[in-house]
C-alpha angles and dihedrals in degrees: 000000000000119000112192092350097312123114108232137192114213124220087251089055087053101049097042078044089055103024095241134118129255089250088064099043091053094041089054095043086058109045078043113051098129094062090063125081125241106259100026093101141050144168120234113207102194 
């Protein structure tokens, strides 16, 4: 998907890419948050 000419992935891409629920993504996202670079998440309030 790209979203102001930047190619994104969406939370439901990554859990259908690792097999996992969005409860454990997000789970693992924030426990994690360290491990993940500036700018590599954002919320859309739509």
């Amino acid at each position: 998907m790209l979203f102001l000419g930047h190619e994104v992935m969406l939370d439901r891409d990554l859990t259908e890419l690792h097999g996992v629920e969005k409860k454990r993504l997000n789970e693992y996202v924030r426990f994690n948050l360290i491990r993940f670079i500036e700018d590599f998440m954002c919320t859309l309030i739509i």
